[in-house]
N, C-alpha and C positions, 0 to 999 in steps of 0.2 A: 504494500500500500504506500504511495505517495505519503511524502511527509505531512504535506498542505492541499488542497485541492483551492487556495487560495492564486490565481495565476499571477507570475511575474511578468513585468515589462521594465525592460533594461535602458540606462540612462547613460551619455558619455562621462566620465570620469574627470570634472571641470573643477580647477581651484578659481574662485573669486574672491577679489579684493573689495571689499564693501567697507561702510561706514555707518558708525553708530549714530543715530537720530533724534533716538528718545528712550528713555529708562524710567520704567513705572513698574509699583510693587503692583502685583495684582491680589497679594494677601501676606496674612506678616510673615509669610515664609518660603514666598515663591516672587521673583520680578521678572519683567518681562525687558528683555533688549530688543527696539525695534531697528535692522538693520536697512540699509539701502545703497542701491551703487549702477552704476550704468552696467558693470559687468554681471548681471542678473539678463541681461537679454546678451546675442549673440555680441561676440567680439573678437577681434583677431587675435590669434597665438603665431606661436613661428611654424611654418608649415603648416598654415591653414586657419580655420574658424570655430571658437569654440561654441557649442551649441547653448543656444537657451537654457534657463532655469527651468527645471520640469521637478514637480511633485504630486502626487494622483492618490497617495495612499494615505490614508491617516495616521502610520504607522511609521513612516518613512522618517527615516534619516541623514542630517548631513554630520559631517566630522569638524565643528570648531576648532580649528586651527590658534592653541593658546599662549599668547606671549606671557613668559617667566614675568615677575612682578620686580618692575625698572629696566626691563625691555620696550623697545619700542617696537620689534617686529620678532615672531619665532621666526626659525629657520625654514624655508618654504620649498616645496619641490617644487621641480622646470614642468612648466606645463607645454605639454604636445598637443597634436589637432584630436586625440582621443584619449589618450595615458598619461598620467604623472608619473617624474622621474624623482624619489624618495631619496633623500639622504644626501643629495650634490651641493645643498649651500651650510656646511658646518651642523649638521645633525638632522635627525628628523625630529619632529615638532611633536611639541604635548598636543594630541588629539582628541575630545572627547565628542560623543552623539549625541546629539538633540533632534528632537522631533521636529519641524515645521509647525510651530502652532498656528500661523497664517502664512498665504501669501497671498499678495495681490499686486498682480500685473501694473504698471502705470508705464508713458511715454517714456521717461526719464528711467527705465529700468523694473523698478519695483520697493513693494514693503516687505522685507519679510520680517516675522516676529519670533523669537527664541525664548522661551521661558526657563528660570535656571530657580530650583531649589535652592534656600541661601546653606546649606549646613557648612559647619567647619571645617576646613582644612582641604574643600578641594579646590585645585588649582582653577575651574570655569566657574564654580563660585565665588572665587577672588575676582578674577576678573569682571564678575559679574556686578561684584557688588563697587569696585573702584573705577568701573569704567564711565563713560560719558561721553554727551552729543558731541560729534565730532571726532573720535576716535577711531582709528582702523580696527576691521574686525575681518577674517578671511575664512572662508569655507570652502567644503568638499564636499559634491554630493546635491541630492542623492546620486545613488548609481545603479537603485533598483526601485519600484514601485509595487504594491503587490495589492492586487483587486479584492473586495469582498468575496466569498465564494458565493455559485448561486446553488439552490436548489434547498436550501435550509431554511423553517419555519420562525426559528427563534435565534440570537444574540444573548449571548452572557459575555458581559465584559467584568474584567476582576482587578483592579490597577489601585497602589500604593501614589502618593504626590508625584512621585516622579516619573510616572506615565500618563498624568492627568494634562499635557499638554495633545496628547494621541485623544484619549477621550473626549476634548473639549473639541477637538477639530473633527473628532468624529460626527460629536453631535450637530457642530455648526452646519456639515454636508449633509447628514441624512435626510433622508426623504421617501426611504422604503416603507413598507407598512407592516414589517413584520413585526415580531415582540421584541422587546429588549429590557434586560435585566442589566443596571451596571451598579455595581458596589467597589466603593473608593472609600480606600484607609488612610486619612491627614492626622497630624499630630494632635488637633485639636480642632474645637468652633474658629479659633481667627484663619486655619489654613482651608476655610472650604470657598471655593471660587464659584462666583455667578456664573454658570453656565445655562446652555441655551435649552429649554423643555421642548420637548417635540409628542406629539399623540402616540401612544405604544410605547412610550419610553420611562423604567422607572429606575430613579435612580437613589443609588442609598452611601449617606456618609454614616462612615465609622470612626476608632481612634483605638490603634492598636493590632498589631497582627493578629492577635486572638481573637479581638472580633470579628475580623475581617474573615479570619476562615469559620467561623461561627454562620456568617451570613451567609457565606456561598453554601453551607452545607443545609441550611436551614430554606434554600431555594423550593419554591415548589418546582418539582421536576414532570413533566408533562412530556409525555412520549410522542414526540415529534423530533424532527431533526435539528439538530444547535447546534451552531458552532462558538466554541471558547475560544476567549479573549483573554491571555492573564498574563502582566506585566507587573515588574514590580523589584524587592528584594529578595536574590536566588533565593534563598533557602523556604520564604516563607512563596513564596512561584513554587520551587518543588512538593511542597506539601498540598495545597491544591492542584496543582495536576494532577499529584497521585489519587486522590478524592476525587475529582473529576472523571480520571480513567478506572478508576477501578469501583467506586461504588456509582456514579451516574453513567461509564461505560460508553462514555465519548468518545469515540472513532479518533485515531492517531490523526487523520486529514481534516477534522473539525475542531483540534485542539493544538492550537497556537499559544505555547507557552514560554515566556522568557525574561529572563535575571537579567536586569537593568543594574544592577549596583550588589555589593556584598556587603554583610557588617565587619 
């Protein structure tokens, strides 16, 4: 059996050079970087044109490219008309993944929006939290997109803060009419964020991994087809998966499970 019956569409492998615009907390534990830059639409490389900005998935990722703190730029790979070349200007760069929590096309290039958990001691949280309008800021990605699958009745989504930017982009695009169930675990009431309600959609905040697997097991489970959503921290992802595949018996190809961060 297929890993995912979720289908992939593949994206050229583009660094851009973008600038920061605007920096707003969207809860006391989560801010949002809105980037922008002409290199978001096509632009020239050596030996050729680099392609447009493309993201289609809610899930998708680009790689933040992070300057060391009293850097003015990391070390960047050469970019070609399809591939980056790693490692040729004095090291390769702290790179970490975020989701796309928006983008939006305009003349001048585009907006895109990056939301970063503040916790201590990671290097795009530094960043995240010292940076400001007018700052360079450079990306990667995405280099792959991955479609909702069809043929499934219901959605369960299962995400901790730091996949709540997939979630919120989820719901800003949905438009199907199936069911959906999403349970998100924040630290507290100040880290839950205004997202967008849609008809069939419920969603439930918690606080605490305990509850959080408390809730997904306490799901009413209705014998129709679903596919699972669960992003999060590994260890508390591996323990719902395993709840998922073994006592609700979700098919490997409707169960999309993955460890965003470790303790």
């Amino acid at each position: 059996m297929a890993r995912t019956r979720r289908e992939a569409v593949a994206w050229p492998t583009v660094l851009r050079e973008l600038r920061v615009v605007e920096v707003t907390d969207v809860s006391a534990t989560t801010r949002r970087v809105r980037l922008t830059g002409e290199q978001l639409r096509e632009f020239p490389v050596s030996g050729g044109t680099a392609a447009a900005f493309r993201s289609t998935g809610f899930d998708d990722h680009v790689k933040l490219l992070v300057p060391m703190e009293g850097q003015e730029r990391p070390p960047l790979p050469v970019q070609g008309p399809d591939r980056l070349e790693w490692g040729g200007a004095g090291g390769r760069p702290v790179a970490k993944d975020y989701t796309p929590r928006r983008f939006v096309p305009t003349d001048d290039g585009g907006l895109l929006d990056l939301d970063f958990v503040l916790h201590e001691g990671g290097f795009a949280a530094g960043w995240a939290r010292r940076t400001k309008p007018g700052d360079p800021a450079w990306i990667v990605g995405p280099t792959r997109s991955l479609r909702l699958p069809e043929g499934v009745d219901r959605i369960v989504m299962v995400a901790d803060e730091t996949a709540l930017p997939a979630v919120g982009r989820f719901l800003d695009e949905w438009t199907a009419s199936v069911a959906v169930d999403i349970i998100v675990d924040v630290p507290s009431p100040a880290s839950i964020q205004q997202l967008p309600e849609r008809a069939g959609v419920s969603l439930t905040w918690v606080h605490g991994a305990e509850a959080w697997f408390d809730a997904v097991a306490s799901l009413p489970w209705p014998a129709v087809p679903t596919f699972c959503w669960v992003a999060g921290e590994a260890g508390a992802v591996r323990r719902v998966r395993r709840f998922l595949s073994d006592e609700r018996a979700v098919p490997r190809d409707c169960l999309d499970a993955t460890g965003y961060w470790r303790r």
